[in-house]
C-alpha positions, 0 to 999 in steps of 0.5 A: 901404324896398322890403325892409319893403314886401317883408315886409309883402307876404309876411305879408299875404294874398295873399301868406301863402297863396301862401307857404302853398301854396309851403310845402304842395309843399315839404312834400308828402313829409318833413310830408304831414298838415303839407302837406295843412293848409297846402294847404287853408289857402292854396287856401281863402284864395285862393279867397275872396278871389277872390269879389267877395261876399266883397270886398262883406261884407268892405267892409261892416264897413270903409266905414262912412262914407256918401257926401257926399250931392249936395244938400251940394256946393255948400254945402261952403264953409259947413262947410270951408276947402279940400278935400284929395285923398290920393294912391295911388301912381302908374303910372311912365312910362306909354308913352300920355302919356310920363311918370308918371301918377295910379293909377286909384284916384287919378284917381277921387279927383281927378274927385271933388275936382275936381267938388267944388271948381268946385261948391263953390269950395273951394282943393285941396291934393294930398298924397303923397310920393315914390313909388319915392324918385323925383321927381315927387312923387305930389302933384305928378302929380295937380295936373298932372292935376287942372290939364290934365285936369280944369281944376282949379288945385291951391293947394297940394301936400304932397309929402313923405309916406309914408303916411296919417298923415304926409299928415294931420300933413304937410298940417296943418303946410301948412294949419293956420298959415294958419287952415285948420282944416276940409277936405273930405278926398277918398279912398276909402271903405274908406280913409276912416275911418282917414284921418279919425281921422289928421286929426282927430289932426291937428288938423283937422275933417273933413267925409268925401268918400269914393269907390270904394264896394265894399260896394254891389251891382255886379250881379256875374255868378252873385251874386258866387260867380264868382272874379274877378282883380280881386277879389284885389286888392280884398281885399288892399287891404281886409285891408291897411286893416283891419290898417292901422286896427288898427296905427294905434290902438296906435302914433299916440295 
């Protein structure tokens, strides 16, 4: 597993261009035209996806999917059963709270479910396996956290999955011998049109209940043109989603 994550990390930009510019000085005097190419290749890669309009583009043609409008909270019962929260991973023994904890990304999908489920009444289910091959499960964490910091109890936790086709097919075989065939699905935008395309596969209807918006306007210094660390990141996830999208029509049918 960590060697197959490796390798998926090196093909994959950010980590391709860094090996663009490694290559480009090892390169600089046997392969000079070589090296020059590499190097304008891997320093034009880096800095575009440092620029936050960038990351806002690129979003556009990802998060597809609207927001749940507000007016639609309260009456989720009338179109879904349960409402399911897909993890993201988990900061291991945080020094604050002496133990594993939710990624960010996961707390802004939980303050969403949460909100959602004391409007709604809906149950929760929280999905995600095994971060790191070590217990607690990443579904396991978030119902902690759902129950002590947003007073939300979670009726059930998938905590063997991987990945987002296994949180769809795993949390159907969870919920679909109970009769549950509709759920609110809670993640975020850029990642929602594959997660409900997975469900859907499953078996499930899906209303869409995405958070994390990046294709909006965020009043970015200098319009965005400004190179941004965080940027970086947002780019990855943006790329990993979309090679993501792809692979998951040609192997799961």
């Amino acid at each position: 597993m960590p060697f197959r994550y490796f390798i998926k990390n090196l093909l994959l930009p950010p980590g391709i261009f860094l090996l663009f510019l490694l290559l480009a000085w090892w390169l600089r005097r046997s392969r000079p035209r070589m090296a020059r190419a590499l190097f304008v290749i891997g320093f034009v890669g880096m800095l575009s996806m440092s620029l936050p309009l960038v990351v806002q583009w690129s979003a556009r043609g990802i998060e597809s999917i609207p927001p749940l409008p507000q007016d639609q909270w309260t009456t989720l019962a009338q179109r879904a059963d349960a409402i399911v929260v897909l993890g993201s991973g988990r900061e291991r023994k945080d020094p604050t709270w002496g133990s594993d904890i939710p990624t960010g990304v996961a707390l802004e999908r939980m303050r969403f479910a949460a909100r959602l489920s004391k409007a709604s009444g809906l149950p929760i289910l929280t999905t995600g396996g095994l971060h790191y091959g070590e217990p607690p499960s990443e579904a396991a964490i978030m119902a902690d956290s759902l129950r002590d910091d947003f007073g939300v109890n979670v009726r059930w936790q998938e905590g063997e999955s991987r990945t987002t086709w296994e949180n769809a097919n795993m949390t159907a075989a969870i919920l679909l011998p109970q009769g549950i065939k509709r759920v609110v699905v809670v993640t975020q935008a850029w990642h929602m049109p594959r997660s409900v395309w997975s469900f859907e596969k499953a078996g499930f209807s899906v209303v869409p209940a995405p958070v994390g918006f990046l294709s909006v306007d965020n009043a970015r210094p200098f319009g965005g043109w400004m190179p941004e660390s965080k940027a970086v990141w947002q780019s990855g996830q943006l790329l990993n989603e979309a090679a993501g999208s792809i692979g998951y029509r040609l192997f799961y049918r």
